[in-house]
C-alpha positions as CSV (number, residue, x, y, z in Angstrom):
1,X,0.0,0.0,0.0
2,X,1.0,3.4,-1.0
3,X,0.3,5.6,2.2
4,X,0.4,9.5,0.2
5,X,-1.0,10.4,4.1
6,X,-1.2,8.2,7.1
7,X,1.1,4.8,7.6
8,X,0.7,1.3,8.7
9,X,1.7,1.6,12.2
10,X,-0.7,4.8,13.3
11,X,-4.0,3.8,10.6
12,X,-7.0,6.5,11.6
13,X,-9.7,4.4,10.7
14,X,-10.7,6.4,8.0
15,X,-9.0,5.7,4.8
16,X,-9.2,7.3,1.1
17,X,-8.1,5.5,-1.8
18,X,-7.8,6.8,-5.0
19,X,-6.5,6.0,-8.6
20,X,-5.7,7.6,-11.4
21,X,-7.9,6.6,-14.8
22,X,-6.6,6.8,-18.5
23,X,-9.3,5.6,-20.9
24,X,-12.9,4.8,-20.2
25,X,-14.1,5.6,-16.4
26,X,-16.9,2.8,-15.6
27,X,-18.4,5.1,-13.1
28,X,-18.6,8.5,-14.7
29,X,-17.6,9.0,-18.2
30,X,-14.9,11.6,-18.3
31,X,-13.7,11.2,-14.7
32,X,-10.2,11.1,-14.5
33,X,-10.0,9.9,-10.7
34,X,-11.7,6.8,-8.9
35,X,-12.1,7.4,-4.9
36,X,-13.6,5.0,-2.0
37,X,-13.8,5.6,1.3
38,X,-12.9,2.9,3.7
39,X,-14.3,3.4,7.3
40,X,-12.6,0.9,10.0
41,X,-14.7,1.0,13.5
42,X,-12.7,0.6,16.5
43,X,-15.6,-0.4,18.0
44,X,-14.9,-3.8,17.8
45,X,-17.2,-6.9,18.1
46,X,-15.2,-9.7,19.6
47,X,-12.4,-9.8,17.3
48,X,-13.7,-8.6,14.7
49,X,-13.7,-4.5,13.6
50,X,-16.9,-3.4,11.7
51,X,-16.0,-2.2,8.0
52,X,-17.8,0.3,5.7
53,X,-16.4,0.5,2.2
54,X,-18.4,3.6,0.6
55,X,-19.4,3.3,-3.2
56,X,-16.5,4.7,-5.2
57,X,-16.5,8.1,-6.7
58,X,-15.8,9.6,-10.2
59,X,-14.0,12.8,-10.2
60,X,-12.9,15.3,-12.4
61,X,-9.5,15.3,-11.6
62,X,-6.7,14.9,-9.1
63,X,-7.5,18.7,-8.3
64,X,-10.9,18.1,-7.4
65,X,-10.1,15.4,-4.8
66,X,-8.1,17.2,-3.2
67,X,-10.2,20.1,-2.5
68,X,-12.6,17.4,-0.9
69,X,-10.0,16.2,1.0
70,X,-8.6,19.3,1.9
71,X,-11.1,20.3,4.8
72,X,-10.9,17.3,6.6
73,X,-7.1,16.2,5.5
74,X,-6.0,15.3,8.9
75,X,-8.9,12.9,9.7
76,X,-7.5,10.9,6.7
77,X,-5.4,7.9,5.5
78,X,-4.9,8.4,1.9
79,X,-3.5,5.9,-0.4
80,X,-3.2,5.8,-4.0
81,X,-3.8,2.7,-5.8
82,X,-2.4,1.1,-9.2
83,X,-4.0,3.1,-12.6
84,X,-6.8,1.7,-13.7
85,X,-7.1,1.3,-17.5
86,X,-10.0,-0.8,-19.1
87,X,-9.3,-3.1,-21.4
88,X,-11.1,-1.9,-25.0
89,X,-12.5,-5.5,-25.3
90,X,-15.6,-6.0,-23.5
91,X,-15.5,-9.5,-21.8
92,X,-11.7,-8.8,-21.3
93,X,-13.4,-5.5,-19.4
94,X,-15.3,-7.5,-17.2
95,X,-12.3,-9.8,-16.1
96,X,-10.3,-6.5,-15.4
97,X,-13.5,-5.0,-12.9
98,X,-13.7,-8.1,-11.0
99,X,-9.5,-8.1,-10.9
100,X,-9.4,-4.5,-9.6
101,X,-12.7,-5.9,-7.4
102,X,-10.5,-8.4,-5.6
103,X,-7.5,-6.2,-5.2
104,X,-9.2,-3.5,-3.5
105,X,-11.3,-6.2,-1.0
106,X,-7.3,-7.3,-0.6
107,X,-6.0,-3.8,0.0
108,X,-9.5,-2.9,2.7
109,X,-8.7,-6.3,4.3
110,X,-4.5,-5.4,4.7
111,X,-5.7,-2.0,6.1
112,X,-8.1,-3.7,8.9
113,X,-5.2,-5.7,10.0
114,X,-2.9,-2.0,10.0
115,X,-5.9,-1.3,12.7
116,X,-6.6,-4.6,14.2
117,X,-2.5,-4.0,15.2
118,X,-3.1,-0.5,16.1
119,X,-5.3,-1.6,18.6
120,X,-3.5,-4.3,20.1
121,X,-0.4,-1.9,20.2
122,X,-2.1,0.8,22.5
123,X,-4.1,-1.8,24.9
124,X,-0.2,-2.8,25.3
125,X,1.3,1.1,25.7
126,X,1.3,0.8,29.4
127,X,3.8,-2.6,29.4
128,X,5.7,-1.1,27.2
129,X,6.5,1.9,28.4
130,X,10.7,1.4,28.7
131,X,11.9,4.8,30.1
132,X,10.7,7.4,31.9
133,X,11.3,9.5,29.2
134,X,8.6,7.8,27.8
135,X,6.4,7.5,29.9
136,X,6.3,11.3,30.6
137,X,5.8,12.0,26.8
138,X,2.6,10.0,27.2
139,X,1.8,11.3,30.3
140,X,1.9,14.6,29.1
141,X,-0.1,14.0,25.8
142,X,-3.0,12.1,27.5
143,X,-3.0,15.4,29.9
144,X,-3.7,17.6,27.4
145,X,-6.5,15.2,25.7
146,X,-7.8,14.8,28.9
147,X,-8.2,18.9,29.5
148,X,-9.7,19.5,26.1
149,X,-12.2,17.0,25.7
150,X,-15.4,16.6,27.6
151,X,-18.3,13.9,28.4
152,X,-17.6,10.5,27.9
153,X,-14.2,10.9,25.9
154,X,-12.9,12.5,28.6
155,X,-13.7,9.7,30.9
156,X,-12.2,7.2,28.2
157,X,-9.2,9.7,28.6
158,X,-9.0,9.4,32.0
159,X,-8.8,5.7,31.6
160,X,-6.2,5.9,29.3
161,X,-4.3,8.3,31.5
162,X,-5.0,6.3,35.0
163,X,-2.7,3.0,33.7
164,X,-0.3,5.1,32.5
165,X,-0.1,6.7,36.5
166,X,-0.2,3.6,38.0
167,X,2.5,3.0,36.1
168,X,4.3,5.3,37.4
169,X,3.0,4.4,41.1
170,X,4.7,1.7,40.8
171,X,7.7,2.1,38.8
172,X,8.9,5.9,39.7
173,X,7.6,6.5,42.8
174,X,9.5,9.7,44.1
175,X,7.1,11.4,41.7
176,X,4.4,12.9,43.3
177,X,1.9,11.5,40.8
178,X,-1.2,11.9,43.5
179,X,-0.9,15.6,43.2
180,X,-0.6,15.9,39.4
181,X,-3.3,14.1,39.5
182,X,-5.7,16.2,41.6
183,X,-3.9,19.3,39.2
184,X,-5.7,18.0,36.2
185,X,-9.2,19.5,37.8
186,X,-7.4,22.7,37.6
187,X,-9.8,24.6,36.0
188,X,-8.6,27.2,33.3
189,X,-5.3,28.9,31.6
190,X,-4.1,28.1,35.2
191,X,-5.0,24.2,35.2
192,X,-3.2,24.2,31.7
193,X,-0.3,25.8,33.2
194,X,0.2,24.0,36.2
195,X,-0.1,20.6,34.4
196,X,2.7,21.9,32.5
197,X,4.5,22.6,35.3
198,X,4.0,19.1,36.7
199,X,5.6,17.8,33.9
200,X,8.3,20.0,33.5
201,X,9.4,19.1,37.5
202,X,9.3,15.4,36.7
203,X,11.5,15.9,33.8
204,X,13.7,17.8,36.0
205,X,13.9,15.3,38.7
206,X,14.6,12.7,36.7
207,X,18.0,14.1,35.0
208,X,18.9,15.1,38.8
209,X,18.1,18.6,38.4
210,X,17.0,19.4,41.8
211,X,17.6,23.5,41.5
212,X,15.0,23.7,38.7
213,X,12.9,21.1,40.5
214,X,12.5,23.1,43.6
215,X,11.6,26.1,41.8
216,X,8.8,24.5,39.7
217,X,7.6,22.8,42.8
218,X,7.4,26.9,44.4
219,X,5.5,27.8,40.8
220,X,3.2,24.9,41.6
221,X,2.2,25.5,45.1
222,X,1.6,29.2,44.3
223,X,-1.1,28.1,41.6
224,X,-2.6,25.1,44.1
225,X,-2.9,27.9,46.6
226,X,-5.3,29.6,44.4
227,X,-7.6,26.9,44.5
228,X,-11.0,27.3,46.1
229,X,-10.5,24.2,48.0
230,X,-6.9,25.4,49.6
């Protein structure tokens, strides 16, 4: 698969695939594009992940995808498939459709193992979290999901988040993880900040850098202090 956007590792779910077409277009006559839109739902059902493959599209012209892409661009995988030339000989023609047919039901099902992978791969994040480098990184990016979502994927978030701490509950325990954890109610420009500030300590202690430490811990306790419950 030719990933133009996206890649096998990181799939969104949502994938656009497109070819180029020289000769006639079995969709649209004229259309110089073919596009589909491939829908994987993490929503699994036992093993299996629900698929919707839209019917494909006849456009214009590359130009014309791309300004329906070009909205919505980063909620897209895009690949580009093979060109798709039909044979001039009808039955020949009808061999070549149910070819390309097979190839792109190959190509959907290659893409729902990309995601199937995906999945297993972040239910796994937590045990394999090496460093605490890394697991600060993560800590940090769930924190910020976390503050600027709402409703139930911010309780999903907040899952997420609460292996990742007792991780570090058990693994790096001089952090004081309790406390960054009662900081992510922090409501505001001031939550955001101190967050930040949690972070930014942890870093510090862990590369021994006790000076800085002590004087994010003093920007800390200055913001906590402004808290209604303080």
């Amino acid at each position: 698969m030719n990933f133009e956007r996206g890649s096998k590792p990181n799939p969104t779910g949502n994938l656009v695939a497109y070819c180029h077409v020289f000769g006639e277009n079995p969709i649209a006559p004229g259309g110089k594009i073919i596009a589909s839109n491939v829908v994987v739902s993490f929503l699994k059902i036992g093993d299996n992940f629900p698929v919707v493959t839209f019917p494909p599209i006849a456009l214009s012209s590359k130009e014309e995808l791309m300004k329906v892409l070009s909205d919505n661009i980063h909620l897209y995988d895009v690949v580009q498939l093979p060109d798709f030339q039909m044979p001039d000989n009808k039955e020949l023609g009808n061999q070549y459709i149910q070819e390309r047919m097979e190839q792109f039901n190959a190509m959907v099902m290659r893409y729902v193992e990309f995601c199937k992978a995906k999945e297993k791969k972040m239910a796994n994040q937590v045990e394999k979290l090496d460093g605490l480098n890394e697991s600060l990184e993560a800590l940090a990016n769930l924190s910020l999901e976390y503050r600027s979502s709402s409703g139930i994927a911010r309780e999903a978030t907040r899952l997420k988040m609460d292996r990742i701490v007792d991780h570090f509950q058990s693994n790096h325990p001089q952090l004081d993880i309790e406390n960054f954890k009662k900081a992510l109610s922090f409501p505001g420009k001031l939550g955001d900040e101190l967050v930040s500030l949690y972070i930014q300590k942890f870093n510090a202690i862990q590369i021994e850098n006790y000076e800085d430490a002590s004087d994010l811990r003093r920007r800390i306790l200055a913001i906590e202090s402004m808290s209604p419950q303080s």
